[in-house]
Each structure stands twice: as structure tokens, then as C-alpha cells.
C-alpha positions in Angstrom: 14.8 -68.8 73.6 14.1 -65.5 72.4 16.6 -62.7 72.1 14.0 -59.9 72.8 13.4 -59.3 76.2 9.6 -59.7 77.5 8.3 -56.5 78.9 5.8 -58.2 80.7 8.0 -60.0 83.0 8.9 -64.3 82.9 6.1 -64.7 85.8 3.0 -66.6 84.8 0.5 -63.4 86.4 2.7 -60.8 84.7 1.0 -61.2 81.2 -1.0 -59.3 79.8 -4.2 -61.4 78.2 -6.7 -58.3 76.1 -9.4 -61.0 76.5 -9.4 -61.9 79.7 -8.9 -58.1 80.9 -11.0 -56.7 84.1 -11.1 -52.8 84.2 -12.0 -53.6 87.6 -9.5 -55.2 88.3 -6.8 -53.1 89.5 -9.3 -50.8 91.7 -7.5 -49.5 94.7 -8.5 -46.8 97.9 -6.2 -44.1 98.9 -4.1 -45.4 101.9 -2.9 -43.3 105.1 -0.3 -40.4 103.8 1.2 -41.1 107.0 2.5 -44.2 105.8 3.2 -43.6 102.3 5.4 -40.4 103.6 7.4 -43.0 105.6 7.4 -46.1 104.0 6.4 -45.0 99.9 7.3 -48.7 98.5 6.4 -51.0 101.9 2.8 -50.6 101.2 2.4 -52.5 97.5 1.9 -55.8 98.4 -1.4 -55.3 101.1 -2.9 -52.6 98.7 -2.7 -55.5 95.4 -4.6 -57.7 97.3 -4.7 -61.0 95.1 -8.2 -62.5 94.3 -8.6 -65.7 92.8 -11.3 -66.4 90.9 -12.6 -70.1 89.3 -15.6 -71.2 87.6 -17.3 -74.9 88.7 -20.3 -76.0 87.3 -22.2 -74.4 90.4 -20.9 -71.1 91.2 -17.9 -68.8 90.9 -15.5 -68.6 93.7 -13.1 -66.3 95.0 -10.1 -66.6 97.0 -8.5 -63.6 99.1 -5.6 -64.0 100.6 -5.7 -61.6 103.5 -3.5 -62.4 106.0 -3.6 -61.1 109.5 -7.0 -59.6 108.8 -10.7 -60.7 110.9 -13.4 -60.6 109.4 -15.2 -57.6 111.0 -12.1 -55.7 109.3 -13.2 -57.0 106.0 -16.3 -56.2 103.7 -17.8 -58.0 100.6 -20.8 -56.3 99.1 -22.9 -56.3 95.4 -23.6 -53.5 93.5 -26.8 -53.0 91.5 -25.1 -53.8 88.5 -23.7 -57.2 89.6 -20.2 -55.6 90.7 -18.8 -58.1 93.6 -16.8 -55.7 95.7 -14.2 -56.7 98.5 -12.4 -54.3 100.6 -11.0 -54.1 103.7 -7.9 -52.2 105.7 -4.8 -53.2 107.9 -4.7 -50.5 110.5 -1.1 -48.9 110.6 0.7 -50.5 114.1 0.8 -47.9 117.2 4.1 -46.2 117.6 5.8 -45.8 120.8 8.4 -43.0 120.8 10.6 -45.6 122.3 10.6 -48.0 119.4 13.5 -48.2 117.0 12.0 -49.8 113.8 15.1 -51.5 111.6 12.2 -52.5 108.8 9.0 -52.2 108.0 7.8 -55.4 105.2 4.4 -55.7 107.1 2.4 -53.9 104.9 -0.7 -51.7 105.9 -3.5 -49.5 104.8 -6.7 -50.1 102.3 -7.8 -52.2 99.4 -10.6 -52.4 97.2 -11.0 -55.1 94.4 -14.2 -55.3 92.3 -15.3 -57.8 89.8 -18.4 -57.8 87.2 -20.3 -60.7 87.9 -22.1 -62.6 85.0 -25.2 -62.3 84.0 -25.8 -66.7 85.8 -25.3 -65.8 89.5 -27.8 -66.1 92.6 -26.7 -62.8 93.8 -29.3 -63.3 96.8 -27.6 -66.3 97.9 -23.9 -65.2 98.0 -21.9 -66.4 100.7 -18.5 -65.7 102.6 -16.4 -66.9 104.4 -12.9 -66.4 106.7 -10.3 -69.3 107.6 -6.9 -68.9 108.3 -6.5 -65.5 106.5 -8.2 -66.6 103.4 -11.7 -65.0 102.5 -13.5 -67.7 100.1 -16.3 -65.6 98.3 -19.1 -68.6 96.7 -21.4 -67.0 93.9 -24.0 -69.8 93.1 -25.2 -69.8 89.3 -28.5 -70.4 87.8 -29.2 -73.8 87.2 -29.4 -73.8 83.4 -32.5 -76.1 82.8 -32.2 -78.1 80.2 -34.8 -78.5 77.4 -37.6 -81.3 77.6 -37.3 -83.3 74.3 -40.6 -84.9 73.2 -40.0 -87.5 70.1 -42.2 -87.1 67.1 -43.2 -90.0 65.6 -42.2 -89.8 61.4 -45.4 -91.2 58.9 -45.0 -92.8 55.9 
């Protein structure tokens, strides 16, 4: 156990790895001043969307976790430069003037998250998907071919 405190946090996602860093990562849209006025801290955990991302032997996928949200409220597009870019917004809920809110945990408002694809992907034949509050981005990669090996026959 050490006796200096970690500055990164004791969570696994809380450390920092230089060579595994995105500068995309943290990429985020302005959200409604409306809400920010009223609820400044209430609106972290919508606007840090978490992504997933994996490697298989046949694409890169992507998990959002995107609850409450359809589909036609969310948007996954590529860049020229192989940028994968998924953003989307939670409408702030109606008031009536005869509400009393107590709290406010739901958050609201916009998100943006990009990621630099590498240089292997289909990006013509990207697909998404929605389930459950989950978008699952599939990135298929070029199929590496493998060299043809002809045997040479030794003299002598």
C-alpha cells in the first residue's frame, strides 16, 4: 500500500495511460445555459457520454450507453479524415409552473464524442445500431490478405 495518495483516483477509468491517449476523446457541445444556470453540476454525467471501444479480428466496435435516448435523437457520422463522430441531445423536460421539483439527477443537454479511426476500416460499410439504450457502432476492417508462398526448389 502506498503512502502517497494517487491523484488520478483508485477507479480503473481514472488513469491516465500517455499511450493510449485520444485528443478526441473528451470532445464535448455547449449545453442549454438554461440548465447549467439551474442545475451547474446535474448535467456531467449525460454530457461524458461513455464509449466503449474493442478491437476483434473483423472490425472495431463501439458501445454507447445512451439511456432514454431513440435513435432519431442520435447521430453517428465520418469525417473525411476517418474521424467517427457520435452525438446526440436529451431535450431538457417541459416545466409546468405548478411543478415543485425536490431533485434533478436526470441529466440533459448535448454530447459529442469523436474518435480517429485507423488507417484498416471499411468506412463505406459502417453500421449502427439502437437496443435498449445502447448504440453499438460496427467498423469492419480490411481483410489483411495474406501472402501466397511458392516453394523454391534448392539444387545441388
Amino acid at each position: 500500500m502506498s503512502l502517497i495518495p494517487s491523484i488520478f483516483g483508485n477507479r480503473r477509468g481514472d488513469i491516465f495511460d500517455p499511450f493510449s491517449w485520444d485528443p478526441f476523446k473528451d470532445s464535448l457541445l455547449a449545453f442549454p445555459s438554461s440548465l447549467t444556470s439551474q442545475f451547474p453540476q446535474e448535467t456531467s454525467s449525460f454530457v461524458n457520454t461513455r464509449v466503449d471501444w474493442k478491437e476483434t479480428p473483423e472490425a472495431h466496435v463501439f458501445k454507447a450507453d445512451l439511456p432514454g435516448l431513440k435513435k432519431e435523437e442520435v447521430k453517428v457520422e465520418v469525417e473525411d479524415d476517418r474521424v467517427l463522430q457520435i452525438k446526440g441531445e436529451r431535450k431538457v423536460e417541459k416545466e409546468d409552473k405548478s411543478d415543485t421539483w425536490h431533485r434533478v439527477e436526470r441529466s440533459s443537454g448535448t454530447f459529442l464524442r469523436r474518435f480517429k479511426l485507423p488507417e484498416n476500416v471499411k468506412l463505406e460499410e459502417i453500421k449502427a445500431s439502437m437496443e435498449n439504450g445502447v448504440l453499438t457502432v460496427s467498423v469492419p476492417k480490411v481483410e489483411v490478405k495474406k501472402p501466397d508462398v511458392k516453394s523454391i526448389q534448392i539444387s545441388g
